[in-house]
C-alpha distance (Angstrom), angle and dihedral (degrees) to the residues before:
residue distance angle dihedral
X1 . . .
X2 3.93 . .
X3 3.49 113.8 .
X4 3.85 131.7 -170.8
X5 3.90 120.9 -171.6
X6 4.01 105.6 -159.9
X7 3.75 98.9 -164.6
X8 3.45 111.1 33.6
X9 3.48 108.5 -161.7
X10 3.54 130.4 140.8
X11 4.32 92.7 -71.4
X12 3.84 82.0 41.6
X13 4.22 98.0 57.4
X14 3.74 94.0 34.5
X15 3.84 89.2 58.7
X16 4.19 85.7 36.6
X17 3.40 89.1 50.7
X18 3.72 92.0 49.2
X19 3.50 96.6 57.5
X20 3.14 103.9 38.9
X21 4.04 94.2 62.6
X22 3.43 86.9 53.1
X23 3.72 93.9 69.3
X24 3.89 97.7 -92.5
X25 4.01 127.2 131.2
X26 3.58 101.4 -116.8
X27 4.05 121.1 -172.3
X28 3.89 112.9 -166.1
X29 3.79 114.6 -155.6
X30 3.69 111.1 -163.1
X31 3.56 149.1 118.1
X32 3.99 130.6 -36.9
X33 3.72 92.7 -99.3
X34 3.51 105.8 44.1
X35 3.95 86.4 38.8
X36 4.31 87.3 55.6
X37 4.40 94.0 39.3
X38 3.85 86.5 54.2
X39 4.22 102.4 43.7
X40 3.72 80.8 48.2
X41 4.46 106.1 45.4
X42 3.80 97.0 -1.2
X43 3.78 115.6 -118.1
X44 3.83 114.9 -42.1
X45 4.43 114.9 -137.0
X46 3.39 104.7 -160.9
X47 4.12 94.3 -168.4
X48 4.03 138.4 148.2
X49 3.99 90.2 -9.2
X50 4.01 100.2 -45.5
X51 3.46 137.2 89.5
X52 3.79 121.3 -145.2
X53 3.90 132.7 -178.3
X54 3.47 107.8 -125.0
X55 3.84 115.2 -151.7
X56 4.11 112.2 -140.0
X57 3.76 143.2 136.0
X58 4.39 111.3 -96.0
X59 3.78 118.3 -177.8
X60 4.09 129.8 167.4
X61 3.32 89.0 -138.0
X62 4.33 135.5 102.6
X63 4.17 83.9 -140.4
X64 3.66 94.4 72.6
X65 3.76 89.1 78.3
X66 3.86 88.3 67.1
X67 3.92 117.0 119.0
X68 4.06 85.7 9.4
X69 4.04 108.7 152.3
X70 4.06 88.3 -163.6
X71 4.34 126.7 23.0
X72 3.29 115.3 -154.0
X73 4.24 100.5 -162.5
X74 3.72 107.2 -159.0
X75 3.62 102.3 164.1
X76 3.82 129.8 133.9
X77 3.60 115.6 -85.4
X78 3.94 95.0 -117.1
X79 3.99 84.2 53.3
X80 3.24 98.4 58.5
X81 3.59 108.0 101.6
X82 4.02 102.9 39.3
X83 4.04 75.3 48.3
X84 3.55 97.5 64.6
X85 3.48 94.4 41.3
X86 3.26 93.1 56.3
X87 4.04 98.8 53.2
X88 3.37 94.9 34.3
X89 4.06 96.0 81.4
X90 3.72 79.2 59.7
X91 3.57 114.4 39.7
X92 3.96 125.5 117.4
X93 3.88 115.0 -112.2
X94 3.81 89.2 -123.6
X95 3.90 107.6 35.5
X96 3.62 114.6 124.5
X97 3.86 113.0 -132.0
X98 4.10 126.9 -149.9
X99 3.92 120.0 -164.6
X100 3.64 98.9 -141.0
X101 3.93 89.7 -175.6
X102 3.61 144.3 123.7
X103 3.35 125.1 -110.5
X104 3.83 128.9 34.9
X105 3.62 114.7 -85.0
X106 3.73 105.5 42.1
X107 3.87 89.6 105.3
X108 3.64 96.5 53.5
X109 3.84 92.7 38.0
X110 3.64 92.2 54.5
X111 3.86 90.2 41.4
X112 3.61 86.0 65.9
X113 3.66 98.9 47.9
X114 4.17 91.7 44.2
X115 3.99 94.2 37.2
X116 3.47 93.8 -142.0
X117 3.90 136.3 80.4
X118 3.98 116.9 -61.5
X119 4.16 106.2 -170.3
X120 4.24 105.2 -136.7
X121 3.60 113.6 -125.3
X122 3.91 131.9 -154.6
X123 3.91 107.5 -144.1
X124 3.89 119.6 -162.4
X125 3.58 100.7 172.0
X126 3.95 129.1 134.6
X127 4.03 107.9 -161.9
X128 3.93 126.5 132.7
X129 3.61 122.5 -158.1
X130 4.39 104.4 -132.0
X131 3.50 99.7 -179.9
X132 3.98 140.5 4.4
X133 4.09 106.3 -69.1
X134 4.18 92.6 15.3
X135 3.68 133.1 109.4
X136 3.30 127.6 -174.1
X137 3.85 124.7 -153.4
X138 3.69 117.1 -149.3
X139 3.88 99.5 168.9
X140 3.76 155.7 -61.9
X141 4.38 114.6 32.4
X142 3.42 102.1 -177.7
X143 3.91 120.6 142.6
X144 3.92 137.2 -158.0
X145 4.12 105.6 -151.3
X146 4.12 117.1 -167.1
X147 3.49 119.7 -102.7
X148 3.93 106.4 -86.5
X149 3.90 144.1 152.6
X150 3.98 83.2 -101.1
X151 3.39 101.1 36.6
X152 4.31 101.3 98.7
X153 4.10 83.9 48.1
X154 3.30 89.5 54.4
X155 3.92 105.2 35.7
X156 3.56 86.2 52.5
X157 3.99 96.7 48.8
X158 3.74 88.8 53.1
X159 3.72 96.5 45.9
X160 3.46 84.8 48.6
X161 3.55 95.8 59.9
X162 4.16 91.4 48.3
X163 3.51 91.5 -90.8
X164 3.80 111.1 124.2
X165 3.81 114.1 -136.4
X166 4.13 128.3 179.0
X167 3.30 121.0 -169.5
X168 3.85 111.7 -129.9
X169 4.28 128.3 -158.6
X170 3.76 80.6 -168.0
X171 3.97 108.2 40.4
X172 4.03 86.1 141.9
X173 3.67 86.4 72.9
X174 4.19 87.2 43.4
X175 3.56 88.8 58.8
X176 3.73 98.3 38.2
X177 3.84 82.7 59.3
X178 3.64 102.3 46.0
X179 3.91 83.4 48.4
X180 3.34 87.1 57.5
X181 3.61 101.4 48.1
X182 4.05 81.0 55.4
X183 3.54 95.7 52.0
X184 3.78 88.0 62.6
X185 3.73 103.1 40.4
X186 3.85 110.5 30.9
X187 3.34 105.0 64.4
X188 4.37 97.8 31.9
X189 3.81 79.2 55.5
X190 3.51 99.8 47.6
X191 3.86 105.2 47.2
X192 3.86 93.8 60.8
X193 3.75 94.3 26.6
X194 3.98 89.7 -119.9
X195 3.77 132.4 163.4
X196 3.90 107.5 -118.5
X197 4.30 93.2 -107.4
X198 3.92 91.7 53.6
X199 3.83 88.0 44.3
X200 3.35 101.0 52.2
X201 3.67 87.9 49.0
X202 3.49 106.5 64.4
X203 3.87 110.5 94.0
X204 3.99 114.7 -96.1
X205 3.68 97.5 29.5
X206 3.86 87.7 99.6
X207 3.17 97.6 58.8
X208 3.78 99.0 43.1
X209 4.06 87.1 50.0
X210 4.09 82.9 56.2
X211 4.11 88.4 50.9
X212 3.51 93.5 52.3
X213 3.86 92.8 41.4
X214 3.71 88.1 57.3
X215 4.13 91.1 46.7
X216 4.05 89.8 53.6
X217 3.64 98.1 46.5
X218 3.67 95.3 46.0
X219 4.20 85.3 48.7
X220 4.02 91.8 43.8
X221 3.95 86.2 52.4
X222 3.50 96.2 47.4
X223 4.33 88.0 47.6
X224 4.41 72.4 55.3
X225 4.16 80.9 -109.9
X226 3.87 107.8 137.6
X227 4.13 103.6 -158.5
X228 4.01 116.1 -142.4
X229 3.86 103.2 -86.1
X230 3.25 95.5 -119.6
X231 3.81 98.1 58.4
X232 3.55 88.9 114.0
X233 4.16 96.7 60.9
X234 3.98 84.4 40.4
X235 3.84 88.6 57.2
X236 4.41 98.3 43.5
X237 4.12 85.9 50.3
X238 3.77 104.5 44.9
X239 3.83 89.3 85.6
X240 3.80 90.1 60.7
X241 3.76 87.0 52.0
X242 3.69 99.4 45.4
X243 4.08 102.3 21.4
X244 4.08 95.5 153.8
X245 3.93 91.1 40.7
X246 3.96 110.1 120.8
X247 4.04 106.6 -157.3
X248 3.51 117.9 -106.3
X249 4.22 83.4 -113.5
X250 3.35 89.9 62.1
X251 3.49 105.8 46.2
X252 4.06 83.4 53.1
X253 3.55 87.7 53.5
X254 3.56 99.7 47.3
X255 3.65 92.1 50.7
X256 3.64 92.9 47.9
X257 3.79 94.0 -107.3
X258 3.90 132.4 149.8
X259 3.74 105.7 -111.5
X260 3.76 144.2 -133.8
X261 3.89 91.8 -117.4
X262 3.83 101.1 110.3
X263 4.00 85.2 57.1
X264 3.82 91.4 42.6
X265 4.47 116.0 44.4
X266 4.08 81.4 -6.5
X267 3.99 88.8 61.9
X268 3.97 87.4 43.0
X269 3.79 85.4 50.3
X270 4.14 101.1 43.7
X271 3.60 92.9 41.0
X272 4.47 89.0 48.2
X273 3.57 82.0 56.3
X274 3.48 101.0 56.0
X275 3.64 94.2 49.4
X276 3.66 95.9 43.3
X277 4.28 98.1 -111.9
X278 3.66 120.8 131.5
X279 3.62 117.7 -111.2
X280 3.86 109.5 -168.9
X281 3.46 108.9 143.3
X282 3.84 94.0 46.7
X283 3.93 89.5 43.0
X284 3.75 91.1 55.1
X285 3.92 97.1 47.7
X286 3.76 86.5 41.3
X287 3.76 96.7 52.9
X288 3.90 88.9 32.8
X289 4.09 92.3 61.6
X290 4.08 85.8 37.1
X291 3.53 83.8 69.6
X292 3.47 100.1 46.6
X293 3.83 93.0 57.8
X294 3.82 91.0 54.9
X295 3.90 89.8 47.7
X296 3.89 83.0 57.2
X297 4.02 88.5 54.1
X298 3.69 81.1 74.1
């Protein structure tokens, strides 16, 4: 297949980079520096103790999604509209599109912009990006894709390519999970800049975790989502699966970045208000990292 990544961030390349050793022709988009490091070396997967340079096309530019079969759309939530404006000039009639994003409504906010079907996608990936051109894999990359026309083509081109991929009836409930698995350990990771194992350790966490929790659920239910029941356990044990993972908040914030916050606790916090349920936890997290990107304005 022909694959374009729009967004090529760290989730972005490690799925790339996936592909494109399984045969695939992959076409990053991303930024000027990541776009130069992987013309020059190709792109570097840093995965299960080895490092590999993966060979692949990278451009800066919307256009590279032309003629792609399958779009992976990895941008950041706040970037999602000027995104899909900007691809959309360019996009095959036919190409299947994946929302490989956090939060809950990127699908259906990029469906709008792109007035066609976009296929929501469950990501539970850990991977940093260290340098321009390098990802590194910290564990699991599985995906849950929406029900679609084009899903089983799809599932089973990922799986292929060591990816595993479930098809869900229910991915609303996927991504109302994963969002709040972020809720609990973007921001906690990204105020002290900790990895999620030392986090988790330090005494109180637990029990703000289980406040949040109990925010989310009551949210999800009022969206008339019910999360698994077991959310809760899924959220306390994470850190022993992932105990070197720095959030994806934190690596913003250490880098000086705008973050995904306002679609992550913020989104807990907007929708709470509409349906009248008190948010406080989230809020303070949310206002908490808020404050951290305008100290990094500095």
């Amino acid at each position: 297949m022909k694959i374009a990544v729009m967004g090529a961030g760290a989730v972005g390349c490690y799925y790339g980079a996936m592909l494109a050793r399984a045969g695939h022709a992959v076409t990053l988009i991303a930024r000027p520096l990541h776009v130069e490091a992987i013309r020059k070396h190709g792109l570097l997967l840093e995965a299960r103790g080895a490092t590999e340079a993966v060979q692949l096309s990278a451009t800066t530019e919307p256009s590279g999604v032309a003629g792609a079969d399958l779009v992976l759309f990895c941008v950041k939530s706040d970037d999602t509209a000027a995104a899909g404006d900007a691809m959309a000039p360019h996009l095959p009639a036919d190409a299947a599109i994946l929302s490989l994003q956090n939060g809950v409504d990127n699908a259906e906010r990029l469906q709008d912009v792109l007035k066609r079907p976009v296929i929501p996608t469950a990501v539970y990936v850990a991977v940093e990006m260290p340098a321009p051109g390098h990802v590194r894999h910290h564990g699991r990359g599985e995906l849950v894709i929406g029900s679609d026309p084009a899903s089983p083509q799809i599932a089973a081109t990922l799986t292929q390519a060591g990816i595993g991929t479930e098809i869900s009836d229910n991915v609303i409930g996927d991504l109302w999970g994963k969002l709040i698995v972020n809720c609990c350990y973007n921001a906690l990771s990204a105020i002290p800049q900790l990895p999620y194992a030392r986090m988790r350790a330090v005494p109180g966490v637990e029990a703000v975790m289980t406040d949040l929790v109990a925010e989310c659920v009551a949210v999800a239910k009022g969206c008339g989502v019910s999360p698994d029941e077991s959310i809760l356990g899924k959220v306390l044990s994470l850190a022993s699966a992932m105990p070197n993972q720095f959030s994806s908040t934190a690596q913003d914030l250490a880098k000086g970045k705008r973050t995904e916050i306002g679609h992550l606790n913020g989104y807990v916090v907007r929708m709470g208000e509409k349906l009248g349920i008190a948010t406080p936890a989230n809020r303070l997290l949310m206002v908490v990292v808020k404050l951290m990107e305008e100290a990094n304005r500095n």
